[in-house]
C-alpha positions, 0 to 999 in steps of 0.5 A: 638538802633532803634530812632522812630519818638517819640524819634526824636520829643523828643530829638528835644524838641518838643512837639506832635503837630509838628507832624502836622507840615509839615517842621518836614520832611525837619527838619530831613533831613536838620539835618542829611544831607550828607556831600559834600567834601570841594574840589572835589578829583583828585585822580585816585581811582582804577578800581576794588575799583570803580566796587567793590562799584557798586557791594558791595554798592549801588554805592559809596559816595564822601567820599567812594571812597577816604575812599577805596582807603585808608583801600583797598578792602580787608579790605572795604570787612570785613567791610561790611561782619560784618554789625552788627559792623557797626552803621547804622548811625543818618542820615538813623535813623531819616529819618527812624524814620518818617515812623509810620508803619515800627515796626508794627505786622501785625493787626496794620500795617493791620488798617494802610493799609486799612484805611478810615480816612483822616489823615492817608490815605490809603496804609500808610504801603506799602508805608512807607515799599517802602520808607524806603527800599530807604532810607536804601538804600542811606544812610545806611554805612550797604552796603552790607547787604542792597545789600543782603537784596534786594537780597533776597527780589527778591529771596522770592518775596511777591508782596504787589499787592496781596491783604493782602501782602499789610501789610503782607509784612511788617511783612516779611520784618523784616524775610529777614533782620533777616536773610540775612547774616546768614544761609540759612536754617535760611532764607528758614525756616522763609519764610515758616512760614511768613504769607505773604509768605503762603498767597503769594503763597496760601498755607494758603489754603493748606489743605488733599485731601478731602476723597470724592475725592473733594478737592487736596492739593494746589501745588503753594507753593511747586513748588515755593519751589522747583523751585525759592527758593532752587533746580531751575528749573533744580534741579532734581525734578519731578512733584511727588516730588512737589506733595508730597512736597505740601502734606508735607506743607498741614495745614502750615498757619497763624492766621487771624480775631479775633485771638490772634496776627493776622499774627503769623504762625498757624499749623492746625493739622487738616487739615494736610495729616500725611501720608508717602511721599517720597520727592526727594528719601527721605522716610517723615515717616507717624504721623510727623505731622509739622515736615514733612515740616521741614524734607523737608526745611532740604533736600533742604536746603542741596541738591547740586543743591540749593547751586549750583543755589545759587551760580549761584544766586549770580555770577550773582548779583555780577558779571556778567549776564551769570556766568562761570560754573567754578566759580559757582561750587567753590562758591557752594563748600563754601555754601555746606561746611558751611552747607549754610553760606551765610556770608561765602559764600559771603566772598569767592564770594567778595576775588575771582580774577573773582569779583577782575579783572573782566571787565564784567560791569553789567547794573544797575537795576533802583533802583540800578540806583537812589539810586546810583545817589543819593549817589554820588551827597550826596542828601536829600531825604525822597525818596517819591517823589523817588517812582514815578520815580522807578515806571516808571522805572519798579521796584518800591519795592515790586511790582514786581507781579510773584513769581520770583522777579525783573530781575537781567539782563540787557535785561529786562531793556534796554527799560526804559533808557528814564525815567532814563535820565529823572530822572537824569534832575528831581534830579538836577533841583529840581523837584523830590518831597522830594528831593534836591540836594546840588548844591551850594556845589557841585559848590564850592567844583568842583572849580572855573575854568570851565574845570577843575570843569567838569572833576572832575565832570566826575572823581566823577560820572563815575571814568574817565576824559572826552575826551579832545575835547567833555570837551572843548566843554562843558567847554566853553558853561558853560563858557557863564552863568558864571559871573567873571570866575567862573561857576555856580549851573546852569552850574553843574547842567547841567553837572551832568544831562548828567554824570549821564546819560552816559553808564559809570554811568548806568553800575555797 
């Protein structure tokens, strides 16, 4: 059951003009705010449990980390292989429930977007689509569905900076998560129908080579198609084959203006080249109509070299920036012989020794990076105040403007470290806007003598003790602000902006 800001106000027995109230935010999240654990556990928790959390989730909770160790690593991934078992929880419900524009088709979430008034504002729908995609994030138990959510966010990357994917994107959103952990061809289906995909890469204009000799059909889509979507740049197509393809998807569009449900795919018969192609060897009869674009979808979907740039695709999110061919060819084997089953696929990706033993750590992307220091320090948020920080960060959802999505690579992000410590001291002083740390709960549950609080601290965010000589040192500074041998919030604070700081927690 989805709760809409309507239910919640309802259940909360309120009437419509708390909508106005500025507190009805901070009401939700003080309702359903995370739990923090009476006592900060000491329990060793595995290497491979605490990697497998960084991967599989977007870093663990206090109570995941015990949870895992309880249930195993096996049995945590067939949990979150079956997210449909799993409720999404009232805390990400009611957070999600204020957002107005999240359920909407695309005309409403279009006037939402482009509004004058002053009480709704406008880019009300790019921005709540931004927000909820952190607050699913931090708060959904759904962890590895959100996880491949954001993976094929990238994969089919549709930037809101181009001009109506603004609130086109938001309709496309629903399309990735309908499919995630389906089928494959599911997925690459939907995304070709998506109107904020066909405007995205422009083959909304798409249109038969004009018989004057004018006009050619637009190649954007079909080389994207071909070169980020399925077969990857060394797939084995040619520059015919994009060509041909392009004319395959000639008159593939979406409704607009004045006609009935604005956004929902539109075929233009008229504007189609029903004529013979050859994709890839593979003779597309002439008279198809729209089922030469579907004929096409069908022989990517199923060439080797998708699943073989899948798979790399997905060694490379789960385990490491330069995937051993070997590995590769085996999770590709899987996706060929399930015919593109992607909850399938993962299954064998999450069971192998190299996700298992692996000691590569990967470098977490910035939203990765706050959603995980969220998590772990159990905060409140409304993740407004959330989004400035991811855009000085560089990736702030769905803003990234190439075809190819966000880098799953550590290089591109290295140079942005600075803001990273930056938002760590901003999250535990309280000066992220929307946000608030429990650090009176932290304090209490970490205990009352200074080192030992420390490194339970350490042992939380980063899953290590601290070297002896740097925790004595730290411990008997904070030992300075503390009053009858007890520390202070201040003196956590402190500690967990420079924990949450280090190389042990900026890696997954």
């Amino acid at each position: 059951m989805e709760y809409t800001r309507k239910d919640f106000l309802l259940a909360a027995g309120a009437t419509a003009s708390v909508v106005a109230l500025p507190g009805c935010s901070s009401l939700v999240t003080r309702v359903a705010a995370p739990a923090v654990p009476a006592r900060l556990s000491e329990v060793e928790v595995a290497p491979d449990l605490r990697r497998a959390l960084n991967r599989i989730a977007f870093g663990p909770r206090p109570e995941d980390l015990t949870r895992v160790q309880e249930i195993g690593l096996d049995a945590y991934v067939e949990e979150q292989l079956a997210p449909e078992r799993l409720d999404e929880g009232v805390g990400c419900r009611l957070r999600l429930g204020l957002l107005d524009t999240l359920d909407l088709d695309a005309d409403d979430a279009k006037d939402w977007e482009t509004s004058n008034y002053p009480e709704v504002g406008r880019g009300v729908a790019a921005t709540d689509l931004q927000r909820a995609c952190v607050i699913r994030a931090v708060y959904s138990p759904r962890q590895l569905y959100e996880v491949m959510v954001d993976f094929w966010t990238n994969h089919f990357n549709v930037s809101q900076l181009k001009a109506e994917c603004s609130w086109l994107k938001t309709v496309d959103d629903r399309v990735i998560r309908r499919h995630a952990m389906g089928r494959f061809r599911d997925l690459l289906g939907a995304s070709a129908h998506s109107a904020a995909m066909l405007f995205y890469l422009d083959n909304a204009k798409n249109r038969k080579r004009d018989e004057d000799g004018g006009a050619e059909p637009n190649e954007n889509y079909a080389r994207e198609l071909l070169e980020l979507h399925t077969l990857g740049v060394h797939g084995g197509y040619t520059l015919k084959d994009i060509q041909e393809v392009a004319r395959c998807f000639t008159g593939w569009s979406y409704k607009a203006g004045f006609q009935w449900r604005p956004g929902d795919f539109a075929f233009h018969a008229d504007q189609h080249d029903d004529g013979p192609k050859v994709v890839l060897g593979v003779p597309i009869p002439g008279g198809q109509g729209l089922r030469d674009g579907e004929q096409v979808l069908d022989v990517i979907a199923r060439h080797p070299s998708t699943a073989r740039f899948l798979a790399r695709k997905l060694v490379r999110r789960f385990i490491t920036d330069d995937p051993e061919p070997a590995l590769v060819e085996r999770i590709a084997g899987v996706f060929r012989r399930t015919d593109g089953d992607i909850r399938q696929t993962l299954a064998a990706l999450l069971h192998a020794p190299e996700f298992r033993q692996g000691t590569v750590r990967k470098l977490k992307r910035p939203l990765e990076y706050v959603v995980s220091a969220l998590r772990i320090t159990s905060a409140n948020t409304d993740a407004g105040g959330v989004l400035n920080h991811l855009e000085r960060m560089g990736q702030l959802p769905y803003k990234w403007p190439m075809p190819d999505g966000y880098p799953d690579r550590a290089t591109p992000w290295l140079s942005g470290l600075l803001w990273r410590w930056n938002f760590a001291l901003d999250l535990v002083e309280g000066r992220v806007e929307g946000t608030a740390v429990p650090l009176e709960e932290i304090t209490k549950a970490a205990g009352d003598d200074p080192k030992t609080a420390l490194q339970r601290l350490a042992h939380l965010v980063t899953g290590t003790r601290l070297p002896e000589p740097i925790a004595t040192q730290m411990a008997a500074s904070a030992q300075t602000s503390a009053s009858a041998g007890t520390i202070t919030a201040a003196a956590v604070s402190q500690w967990l902006a420079l924990l949450l700081s280090v190389p042990g927690f900026q890696r997954r």
